[in-house]
C-alpha positions in Angstrom: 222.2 50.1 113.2 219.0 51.7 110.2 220.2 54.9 109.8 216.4 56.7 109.3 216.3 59.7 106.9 214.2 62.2 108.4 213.6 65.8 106.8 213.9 69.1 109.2 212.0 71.9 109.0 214.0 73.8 107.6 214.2 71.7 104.5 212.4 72.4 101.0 209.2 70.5 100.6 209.5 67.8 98.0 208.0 68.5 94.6 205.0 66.1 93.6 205.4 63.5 90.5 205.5 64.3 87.6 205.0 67.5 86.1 202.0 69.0 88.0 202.3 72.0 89.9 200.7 72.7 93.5 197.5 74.7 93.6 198.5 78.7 94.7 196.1 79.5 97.4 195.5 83.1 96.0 194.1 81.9 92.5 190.6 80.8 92.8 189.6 77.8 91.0 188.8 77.2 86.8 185.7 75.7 86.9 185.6 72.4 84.6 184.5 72.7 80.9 180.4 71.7 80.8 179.7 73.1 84.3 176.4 74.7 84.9 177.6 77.6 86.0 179.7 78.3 82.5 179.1 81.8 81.1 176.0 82.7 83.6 178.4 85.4 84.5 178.6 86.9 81.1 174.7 86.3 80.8 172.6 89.7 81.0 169.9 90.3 84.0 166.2 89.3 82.7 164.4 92.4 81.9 161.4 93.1 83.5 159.5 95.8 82.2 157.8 93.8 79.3 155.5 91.5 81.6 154.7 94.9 84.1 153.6 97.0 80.6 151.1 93.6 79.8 149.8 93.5 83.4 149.2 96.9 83.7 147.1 97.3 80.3 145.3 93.9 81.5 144.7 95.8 84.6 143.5 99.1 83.0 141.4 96.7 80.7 140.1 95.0 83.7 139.0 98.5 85.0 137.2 99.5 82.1 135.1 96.7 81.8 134.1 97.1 85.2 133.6 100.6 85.2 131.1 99.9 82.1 129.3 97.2 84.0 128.8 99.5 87.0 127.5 102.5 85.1 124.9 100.3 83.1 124.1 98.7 86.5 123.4 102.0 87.8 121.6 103.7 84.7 118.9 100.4 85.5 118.9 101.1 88.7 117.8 104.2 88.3 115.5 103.6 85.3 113.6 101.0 87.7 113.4 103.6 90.7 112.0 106.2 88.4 109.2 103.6 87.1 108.6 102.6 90.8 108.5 106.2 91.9 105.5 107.0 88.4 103.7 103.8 89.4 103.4 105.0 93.2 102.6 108.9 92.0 100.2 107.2 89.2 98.5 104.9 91.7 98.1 108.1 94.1 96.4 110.0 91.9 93.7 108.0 90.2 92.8 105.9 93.4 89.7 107.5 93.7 89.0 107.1 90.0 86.4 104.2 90.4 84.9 105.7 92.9 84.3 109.0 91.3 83.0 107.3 88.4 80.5 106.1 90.6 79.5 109.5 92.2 78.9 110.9 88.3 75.7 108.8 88.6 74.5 111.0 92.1 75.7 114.1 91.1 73.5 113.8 87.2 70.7 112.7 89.4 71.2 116.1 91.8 71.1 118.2 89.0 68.2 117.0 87.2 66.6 117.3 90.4 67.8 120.8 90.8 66.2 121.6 87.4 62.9 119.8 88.0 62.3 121.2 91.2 62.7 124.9 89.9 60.6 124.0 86.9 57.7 122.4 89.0 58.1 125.2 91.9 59.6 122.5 94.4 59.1 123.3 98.0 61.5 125.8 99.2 63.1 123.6 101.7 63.5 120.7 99.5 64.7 122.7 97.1 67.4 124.0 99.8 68.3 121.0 100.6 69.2 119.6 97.5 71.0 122.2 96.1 73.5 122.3 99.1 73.8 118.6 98.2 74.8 119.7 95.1 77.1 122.1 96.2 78.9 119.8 98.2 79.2 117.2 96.0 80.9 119.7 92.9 83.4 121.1 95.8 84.5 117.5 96.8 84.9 117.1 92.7 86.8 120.3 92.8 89.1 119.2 95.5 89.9 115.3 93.4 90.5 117.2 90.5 87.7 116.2 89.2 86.4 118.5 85.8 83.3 119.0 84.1 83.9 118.3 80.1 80.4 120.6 78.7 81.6 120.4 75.1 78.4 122.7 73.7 79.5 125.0 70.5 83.5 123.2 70.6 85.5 120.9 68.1 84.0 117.5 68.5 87.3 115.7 70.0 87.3 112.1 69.7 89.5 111.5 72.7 87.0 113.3 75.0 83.7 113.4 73.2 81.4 110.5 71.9 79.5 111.7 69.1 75.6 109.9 68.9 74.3 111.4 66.3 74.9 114.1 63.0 72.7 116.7 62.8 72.3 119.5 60.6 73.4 122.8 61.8 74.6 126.6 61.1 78.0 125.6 63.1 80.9 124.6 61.0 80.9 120.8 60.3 82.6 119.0 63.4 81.0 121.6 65.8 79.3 120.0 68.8 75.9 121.8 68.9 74.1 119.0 71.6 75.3 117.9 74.7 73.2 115.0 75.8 75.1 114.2 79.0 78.3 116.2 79.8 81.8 113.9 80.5 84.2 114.4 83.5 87.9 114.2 83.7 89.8 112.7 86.4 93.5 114.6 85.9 93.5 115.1 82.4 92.2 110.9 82.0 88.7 110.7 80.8 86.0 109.7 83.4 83.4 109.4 81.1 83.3 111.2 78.2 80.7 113.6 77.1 77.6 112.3 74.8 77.3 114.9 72.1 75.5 115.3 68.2 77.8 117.0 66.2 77.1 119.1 63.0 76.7 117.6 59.6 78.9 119.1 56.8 76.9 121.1 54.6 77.3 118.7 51.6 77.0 115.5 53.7 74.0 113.7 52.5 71.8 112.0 55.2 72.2 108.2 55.6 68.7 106.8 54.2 66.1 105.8 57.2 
């Protein structure tokens, strides 16, 4: 009869070959040499703070530029409102500037009537009638801002005054002594100016005839 050799518990576990020990639970595991995860302990935490420093100075950058580009857009801005707002005022005020041009024609006609008529001894009633023609007409000029520009005994000015002739005169050379037809003003802008001999200086030799 096989006599079977079987171990009871309470015997002592057998030892494996050779000279190799059994793992102890409570010691974790060496990792093997050339595994990735050699020295990552020992390897210090990437630092932040350089890429946040670049992207906020981008960002303040970024700012700047657009803060420029808004300020110029808005100084345009308002540079073109301003022009549109002058053009409207501009256009308002000499609207009537063609048509007052056109009235300087009745209104010289009025007034050399006026004279004739008190010269020649005019019927009363006509000559009524046309001065309160008259009358009107040099209010409604009054109200457009529309001036009379009677140069007589003044500096000839160039800008308001068209000079037909040079005569010789008492008044200081560049006096206006003669005004043939007086000029108008429609705010400060010439209407027509006013026709005008001016005086001679007194060593000015006459062109020849």
């Amino acid at each position: 009869m096989a006599v079977h050799d079987h171990a009871s518990p309470g015997d002592a576990p057998v030892p494996p070959p050779g000279n190799a020990l059994p793992p102890d639970p409570l010691t974790p595991p060496v990792p093997a040499a050339g595994h990735p995860t050699d020295h990552v302990a020992d390897a210090p935490p990437a630092d932040p703070a350089p890429d946040l420093a670049a992207l906020l100075t981008k960002a303040e950058t970024e700012a700047g530029d657009l803060r420029d580009a808004w300020l110029r857009a808005k100084a345009e801005t308002d540079n073109v409102r301003k022009q549109a707002l002058n053009d409207v005022a501009r256009a308002s005020k000499f609207a009537v500037e063609r048509f007052a041009g056109d009235l300087l024609a009745v209104r010289d006609a009025l007034e050399q009537t006026t004279v004739a008529l008190a010269k020649e001894g005019g019927s009363d009633a006509l000559r009524s009638g046309v001065e309160l023609t008259l009358k009107e007409l040099v209010a409604a000029f009054e109200r457009a801002q529309i001036a009379v520009v009677d140069p007589a005994g003044e500096k000839f000015d160039p800008h308001r005054h068209q000079a037909m002739a040079m005569v010789d005169a008492d008044a200081p050379a560049g006096t206006v002594v003669t005004v043939f037809q007086k000029g108008y003003l429609l705010h400060d802008r010439v209407l027509r100016p006013a026709l005008v001999a001016v005086a001679r200086p007194k060593d000015a030799t006459p062109p020849a005839a």
